[in-house]
C-alpha positions in Angstrom: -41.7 25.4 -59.3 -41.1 26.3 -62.7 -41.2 29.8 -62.6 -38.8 29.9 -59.4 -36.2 28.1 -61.5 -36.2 30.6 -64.1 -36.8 33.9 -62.1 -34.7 36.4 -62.4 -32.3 35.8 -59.1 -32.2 32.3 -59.6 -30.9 32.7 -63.0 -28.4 35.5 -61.9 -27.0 33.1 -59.7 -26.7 30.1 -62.1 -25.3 32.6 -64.6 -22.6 33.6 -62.1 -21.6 30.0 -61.4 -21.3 29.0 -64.4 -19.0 31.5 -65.2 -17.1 31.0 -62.3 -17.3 27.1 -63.0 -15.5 28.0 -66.3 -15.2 24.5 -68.6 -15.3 23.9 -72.6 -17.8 24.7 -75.2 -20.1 22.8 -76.3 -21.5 21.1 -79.5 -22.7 24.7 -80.1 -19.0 26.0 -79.7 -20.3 29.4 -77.2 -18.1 29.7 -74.7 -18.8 30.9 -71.2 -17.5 34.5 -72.3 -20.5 34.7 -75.0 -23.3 33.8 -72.7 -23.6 37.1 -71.6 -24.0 38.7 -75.0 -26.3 35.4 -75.8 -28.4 35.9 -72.7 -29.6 39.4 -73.6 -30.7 38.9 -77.1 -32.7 35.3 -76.0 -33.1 36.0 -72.4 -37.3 36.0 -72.9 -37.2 33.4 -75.7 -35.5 31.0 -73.0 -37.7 31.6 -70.2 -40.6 31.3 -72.6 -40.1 27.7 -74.3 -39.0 26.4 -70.3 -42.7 28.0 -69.3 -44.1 25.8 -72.1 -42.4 22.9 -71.7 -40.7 23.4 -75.2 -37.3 23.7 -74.4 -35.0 21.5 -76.6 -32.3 20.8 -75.1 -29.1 20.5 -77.7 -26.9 17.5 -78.0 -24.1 16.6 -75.2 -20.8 16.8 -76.6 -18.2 13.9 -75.4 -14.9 14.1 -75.2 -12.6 11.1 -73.8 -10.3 12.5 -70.8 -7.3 9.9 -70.0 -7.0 8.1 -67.2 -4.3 7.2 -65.1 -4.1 3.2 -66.0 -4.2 4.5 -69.7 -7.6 4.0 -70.6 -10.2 6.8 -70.5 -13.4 8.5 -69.4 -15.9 9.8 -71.4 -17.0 12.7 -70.6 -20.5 15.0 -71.6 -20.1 18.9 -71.9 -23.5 20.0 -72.2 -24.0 23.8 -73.5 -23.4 26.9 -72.1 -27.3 27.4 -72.0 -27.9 23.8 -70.8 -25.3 23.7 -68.2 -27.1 27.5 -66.9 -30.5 26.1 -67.1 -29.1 22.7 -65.2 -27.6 25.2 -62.5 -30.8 27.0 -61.9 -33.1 24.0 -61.6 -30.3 22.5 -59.1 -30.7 25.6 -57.2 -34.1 25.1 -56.9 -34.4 21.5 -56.1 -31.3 20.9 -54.2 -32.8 22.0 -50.6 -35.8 19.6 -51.0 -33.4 16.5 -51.3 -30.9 18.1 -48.8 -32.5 17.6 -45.8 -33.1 13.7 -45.7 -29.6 13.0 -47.2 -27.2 11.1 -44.2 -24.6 12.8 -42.4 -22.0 9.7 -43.9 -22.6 11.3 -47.4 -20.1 14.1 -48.2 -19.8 14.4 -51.9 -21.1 17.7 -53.5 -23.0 18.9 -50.5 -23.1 22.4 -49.0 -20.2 22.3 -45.5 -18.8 19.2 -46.7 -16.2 17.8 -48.2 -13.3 15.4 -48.9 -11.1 16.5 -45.8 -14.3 14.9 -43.6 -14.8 12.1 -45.2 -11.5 11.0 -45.2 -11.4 12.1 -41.5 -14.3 10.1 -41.1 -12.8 7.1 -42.4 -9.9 7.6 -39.9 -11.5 7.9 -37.2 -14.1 4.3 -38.1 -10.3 3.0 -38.4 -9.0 4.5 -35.4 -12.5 3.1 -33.2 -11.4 -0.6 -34.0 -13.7 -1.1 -37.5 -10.3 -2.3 -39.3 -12.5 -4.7 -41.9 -13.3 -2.4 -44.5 -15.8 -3.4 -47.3 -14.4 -1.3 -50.2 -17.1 -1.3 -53.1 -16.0 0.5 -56.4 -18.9 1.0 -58.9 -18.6 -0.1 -62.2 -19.3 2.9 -64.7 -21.2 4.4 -62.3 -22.3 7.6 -64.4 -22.6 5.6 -67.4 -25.0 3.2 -66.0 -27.4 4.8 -64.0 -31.1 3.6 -64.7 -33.3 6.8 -65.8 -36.2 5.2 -64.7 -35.4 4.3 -61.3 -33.8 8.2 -60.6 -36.4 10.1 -62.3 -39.1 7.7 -59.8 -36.7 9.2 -57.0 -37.1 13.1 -58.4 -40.5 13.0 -58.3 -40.7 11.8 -54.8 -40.3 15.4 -54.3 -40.1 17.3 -57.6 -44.3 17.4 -58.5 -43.7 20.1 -61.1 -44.4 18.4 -64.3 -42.2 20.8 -66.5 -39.4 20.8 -64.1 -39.2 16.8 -64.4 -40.0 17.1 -68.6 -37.0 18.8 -68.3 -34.6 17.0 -66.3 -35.8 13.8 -68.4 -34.8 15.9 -71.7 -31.7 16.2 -70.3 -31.1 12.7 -69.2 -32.3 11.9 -72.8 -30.5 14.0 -75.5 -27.7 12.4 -77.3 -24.1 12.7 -77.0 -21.8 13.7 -80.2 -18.6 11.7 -80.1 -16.3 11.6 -83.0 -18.9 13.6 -85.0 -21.8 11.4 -84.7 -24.6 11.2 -82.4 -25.6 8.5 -80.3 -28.7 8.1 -78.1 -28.6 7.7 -74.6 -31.0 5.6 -72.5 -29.0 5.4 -69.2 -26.7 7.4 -67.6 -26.1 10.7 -66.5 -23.8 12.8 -68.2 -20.6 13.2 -66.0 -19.8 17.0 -66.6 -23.0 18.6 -66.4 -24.1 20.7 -63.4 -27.1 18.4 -62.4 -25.3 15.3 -62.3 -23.7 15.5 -58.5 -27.4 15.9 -57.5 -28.8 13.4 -59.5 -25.8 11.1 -57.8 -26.8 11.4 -54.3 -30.5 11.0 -55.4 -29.7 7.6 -56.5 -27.3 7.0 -54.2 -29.3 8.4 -51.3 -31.1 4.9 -51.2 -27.6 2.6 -50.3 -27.2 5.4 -47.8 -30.8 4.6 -46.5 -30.0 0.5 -46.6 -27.0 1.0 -44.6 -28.2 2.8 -42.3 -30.9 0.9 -41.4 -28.4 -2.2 -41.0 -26.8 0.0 -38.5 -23.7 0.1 -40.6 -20.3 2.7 -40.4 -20.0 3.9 -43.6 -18.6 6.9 -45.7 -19.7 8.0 -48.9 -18.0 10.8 -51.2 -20.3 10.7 -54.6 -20.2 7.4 -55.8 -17.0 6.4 -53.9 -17.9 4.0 -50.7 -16.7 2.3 -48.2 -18.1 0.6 -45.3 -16.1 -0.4 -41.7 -16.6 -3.3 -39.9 -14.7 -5.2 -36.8 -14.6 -9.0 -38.3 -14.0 -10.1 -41.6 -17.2 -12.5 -41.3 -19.3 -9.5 -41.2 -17.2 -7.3 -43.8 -18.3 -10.6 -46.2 -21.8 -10.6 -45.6 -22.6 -6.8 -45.8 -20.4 -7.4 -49.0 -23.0 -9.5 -50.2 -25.7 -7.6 -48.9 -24.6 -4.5 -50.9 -23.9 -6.0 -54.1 -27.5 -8.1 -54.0 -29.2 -4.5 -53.3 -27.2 -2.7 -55.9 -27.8 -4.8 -58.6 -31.7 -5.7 -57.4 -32.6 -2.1 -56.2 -30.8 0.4 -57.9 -29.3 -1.7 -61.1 -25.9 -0.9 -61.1 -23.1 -3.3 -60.6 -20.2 -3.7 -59.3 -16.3 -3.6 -60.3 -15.0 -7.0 -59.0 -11.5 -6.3 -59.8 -11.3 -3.1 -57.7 -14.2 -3.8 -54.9 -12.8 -6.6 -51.9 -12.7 -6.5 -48.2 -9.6 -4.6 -47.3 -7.2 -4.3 -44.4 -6.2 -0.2 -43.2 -2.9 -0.6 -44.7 -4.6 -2.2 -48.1 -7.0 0.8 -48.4 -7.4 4.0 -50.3 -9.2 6.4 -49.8 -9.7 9.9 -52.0 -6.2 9.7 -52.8 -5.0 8.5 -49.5 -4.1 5.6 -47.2 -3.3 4.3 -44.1 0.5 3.1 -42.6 0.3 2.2 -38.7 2.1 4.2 -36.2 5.4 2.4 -34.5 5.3 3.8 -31.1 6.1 1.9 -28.3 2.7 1.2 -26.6 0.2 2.3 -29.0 -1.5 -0.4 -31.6 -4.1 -0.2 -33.6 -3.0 3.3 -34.8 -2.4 4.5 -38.3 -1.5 7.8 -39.9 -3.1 9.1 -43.0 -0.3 9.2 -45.7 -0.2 10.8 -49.1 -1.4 7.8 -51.6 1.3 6.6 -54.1 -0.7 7.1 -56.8 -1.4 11.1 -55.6 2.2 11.1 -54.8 3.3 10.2 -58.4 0.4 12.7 -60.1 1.9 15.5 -57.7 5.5 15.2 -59.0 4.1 14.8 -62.7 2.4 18.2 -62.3 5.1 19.8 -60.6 7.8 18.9 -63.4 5.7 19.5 -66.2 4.9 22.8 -64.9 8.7 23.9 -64.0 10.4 22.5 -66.5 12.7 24.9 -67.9 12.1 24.1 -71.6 8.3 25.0 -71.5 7.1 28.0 -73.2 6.2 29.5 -70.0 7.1 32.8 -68.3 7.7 33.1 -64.1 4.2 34.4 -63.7 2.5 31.6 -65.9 4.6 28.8 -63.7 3.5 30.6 -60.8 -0.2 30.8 -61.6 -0.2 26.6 -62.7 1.6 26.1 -59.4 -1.3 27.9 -57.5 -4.2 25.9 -59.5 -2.6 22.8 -58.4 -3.0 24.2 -54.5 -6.4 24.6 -54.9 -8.0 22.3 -57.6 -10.0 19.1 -56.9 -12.1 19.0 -53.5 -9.7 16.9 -51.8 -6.6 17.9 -50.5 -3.9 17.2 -52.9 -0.7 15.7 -52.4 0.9 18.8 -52.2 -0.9 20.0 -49.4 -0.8 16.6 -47.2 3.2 17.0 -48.0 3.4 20.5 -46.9 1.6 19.5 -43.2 4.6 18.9 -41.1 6.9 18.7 -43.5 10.6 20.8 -42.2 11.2 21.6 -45.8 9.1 24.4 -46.7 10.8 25.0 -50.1 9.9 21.5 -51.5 9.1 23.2 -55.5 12.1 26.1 -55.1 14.9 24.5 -56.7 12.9 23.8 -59.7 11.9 27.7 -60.0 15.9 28.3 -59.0 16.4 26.0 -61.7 13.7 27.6 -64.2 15.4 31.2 -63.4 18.9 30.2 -63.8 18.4 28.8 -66.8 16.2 31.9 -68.1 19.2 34.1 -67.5 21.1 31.7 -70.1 24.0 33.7 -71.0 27.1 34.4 -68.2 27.2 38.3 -68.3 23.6 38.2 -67.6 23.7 36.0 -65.1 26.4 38.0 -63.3 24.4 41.6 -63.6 21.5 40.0 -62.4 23.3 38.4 -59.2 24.7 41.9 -58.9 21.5 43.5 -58.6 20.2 40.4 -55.9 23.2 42.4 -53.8 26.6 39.6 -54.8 29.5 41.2 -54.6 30.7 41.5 -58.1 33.6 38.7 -57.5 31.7 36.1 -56.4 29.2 37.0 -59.2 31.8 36.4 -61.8 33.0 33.4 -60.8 29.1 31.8 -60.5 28.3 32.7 -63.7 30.6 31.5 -65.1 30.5 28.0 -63.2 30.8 24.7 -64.4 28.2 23.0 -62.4 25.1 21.8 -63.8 22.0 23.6 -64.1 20.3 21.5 -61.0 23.5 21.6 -58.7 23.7 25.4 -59.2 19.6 26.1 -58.3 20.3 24.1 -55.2 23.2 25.8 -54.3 24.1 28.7 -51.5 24.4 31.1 -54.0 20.7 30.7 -55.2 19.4 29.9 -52.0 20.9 33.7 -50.8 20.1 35.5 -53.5 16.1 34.0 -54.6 15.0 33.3 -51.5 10.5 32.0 -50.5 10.4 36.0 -49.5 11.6 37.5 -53.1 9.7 34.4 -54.7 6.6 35.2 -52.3 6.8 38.9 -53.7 6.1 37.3 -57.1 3.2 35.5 -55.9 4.4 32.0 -54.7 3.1 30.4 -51.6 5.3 28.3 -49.9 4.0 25.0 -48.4 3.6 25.9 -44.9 2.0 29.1 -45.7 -0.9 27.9 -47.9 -1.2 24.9 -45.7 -1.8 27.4 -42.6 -5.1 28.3 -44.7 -6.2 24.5 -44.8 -5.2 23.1 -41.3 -8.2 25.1 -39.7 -10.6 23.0 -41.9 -9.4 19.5 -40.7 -10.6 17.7 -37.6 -7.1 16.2 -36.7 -3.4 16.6 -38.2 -2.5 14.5 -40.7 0.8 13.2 -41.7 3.0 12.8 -44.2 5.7 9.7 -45.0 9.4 10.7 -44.2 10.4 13.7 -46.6 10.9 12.8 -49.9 12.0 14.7 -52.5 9.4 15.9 -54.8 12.0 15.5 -58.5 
């Protein structure tokens, strides 16, 4: 197996996702930009020492990424040439593990993602399993038993040097705050390999669950289990926690974990509200999740706000990375669904333009050139009205309309949305408009 991870395709491949992947340096300080050059001057010494089994993997380097309830998550950045090497033995030992994974597990697997499992969930909801056992693990990442996983590799990994290696990797110490500390648990959350290693270990609730005949969905190490009574929702509670903390040694997050009703639940950054029509119960919508809801109008005003050192093309380029990052769809897209305003985000570019132009006479040539007579151009800019009134106002709303803003790359909300609709099984819905800040 060995000499399949580190043939020349396979390591092509990894090379190009990691790339693509982007992320931070390491404790070596070679960014993704160097590998290349780095790669063709140790290109044979590499394959060479991971032929031998003398490979030394360096030290993980953490770094402590805030959280939303104020506290943090550590995170571990592996190397450029770790986090390579990781790709191209996931490559490798991926399809092996692939096809005995359940079809409730969506997390990091090829065709599936966030949109199905939370479609999933919906539709357990939607069949009448309203008692939801909602299980949060307690430092997942940070406490998974290397034993127990590397037992689980092995099952189908027999290459001796491909499973010296993972073991290295699970082994080698983290640097935080300058010093180094060893590591004999976890998986470093960060690193290529982990997702996989995830669903290896996780792969075994999925098992137990399915042999109880349970409805379930599973994103990573996110779960959630639907029931139709609250006695049963209890005892499978019970049953899970025993088997976690028996089988697999990890435990539980009391505070977060409980049986919950649809309208109690969340879900990848989403919940449930029921639907008030006149002869249909035991409905709910899928709504935008406060919490998302608050991160979305953070990001938005941090990104247009007109003080930051940012040109049009910068705020245009963060506004697409907040479309498109995570593997859920954000709150911004769930807004945008069948939401009648399409310019939700406009008025804060209006604003971010108008207060660019800063001084009257340039306000009133650039109006000019948007095609206001030059009358009505000297009298707006030279108005009274504050900054926010003005962006919202007729003569902004005429003048830089979604067209001119689409011509310098924005996508309105409907428009990117068009692109994700076709990916979900059902529409989903949004709250009554709000307005984003």
């Amino acid at each position: 197996m060995i000499e399949r991870v580190i043939s020349r395709k396979n390591m092509h491949k990894a090379y190009r996702q990691v790339v693509s992947n982007g992320g931070s340096a390491g404790v070596d300080g070679m960014t993704v930009t160097a590998l290349r050059q780095h790669l063709n001057k140790n290109r044979d010494a590499i394959a060479t020492a991971v032929c031998n089994g003398r490979y030394l993997p360096q030290s993980i380097l953490g770094v402590a990424i805030p959280k939303e309830n104020g506290k943090t998550r550590l995170l571990g950045i592996p190397t450029v040439t770790d986090r390579m090497l990781q790709q191209a033995v996931s490559q490798v030992i991926a399809p092996k593990f692939e096809t005995e994974f359940t079809a409730n597990s969506y997390g990091f697997r090829p065709n599936r993602n966030a949109h199905q499992a939370v479609q999933q969930a919906h539709q357990n909801i939607h069949a009448g399993y309203v008692h939801i056992v909602d299980i949060d693990l307690k430092n997942f990442f940070d406490e998974v038993d290397h034993v127990i996983l590397l037992e689980l590799v092995y099952s189908k990994v027999k290459c001796p040097l491909t499973l010296r290696l993972i073991r290295k990797w699970l082994r080698a110490p983290i640097k935080i705050d300058g010093r180094l500390v060893k590591r004999r648990k976890g998986v470093p959350q960060g690193s290529p390999l982990s997702p996989l290693l995830s669903n290896i270990l996780l792969h075994e609730l999925d098992k137990e669950l399915e042999k109880q005949g349970h409805r379930y969905v599973r994103y990573a190490d996110d779960f959630s289990v639907y029931t139709k009574s609250r006695n049963t929702a209890r005892k499978v509670g019970n049953s899970i926690f025993l088997f976690l903390k028996n089988k697999l040694k990890l435990s539980i997050n009391r505070e977060k974990s409980g049986i919950r009703k649809p309208v109690q639940f969340n879900i990848l950054g989403y919940q449930f509200v029921p639907t008030y029509e006149k002869g249909v119960k035991g409905k709910y919508q899928l709504v935008v999740a406060d919490k998302s809801w608050a991160k979305l109008k953070r990001s938005l005003k941090h990104i247009t706000k007109k003080t930051a050192a940012r040109t049009f093309d910068e705020r245009i380029t963060n506004l697409k990375e907040i479309h498109r990052v995570g593997s859920t769809i954000s709150a911004w897209e769930i807004y945008r669904a069948n939401s009648k305003n399409s310019t939700v985000g406009c008025h804060r570019l209006r604003y971010c333009i108008w207060a660019d132009w800063k001084k009257a006479d340039r306000r009133k040539k650039n109006f000019i050139r948007l095609g206001v007579n030059a009358r009505q151009a000297y009298a707006w800019s030279r108005t009274r009205m504050g900054g926010w009134a003005v962006a919202q106002s007729p003569i902004m709303r005429t003048t830089i309309t979604l067209q001119r803003l689409a011509k310098r790359g924005y996508e309105s909300m409907l428009t990117y949305y068009s692109t994700v609709a076709p990916q979900l099984n059902e529409p989903l819905y949004t709250r009554p408009v709000r307005t984003v800040v």
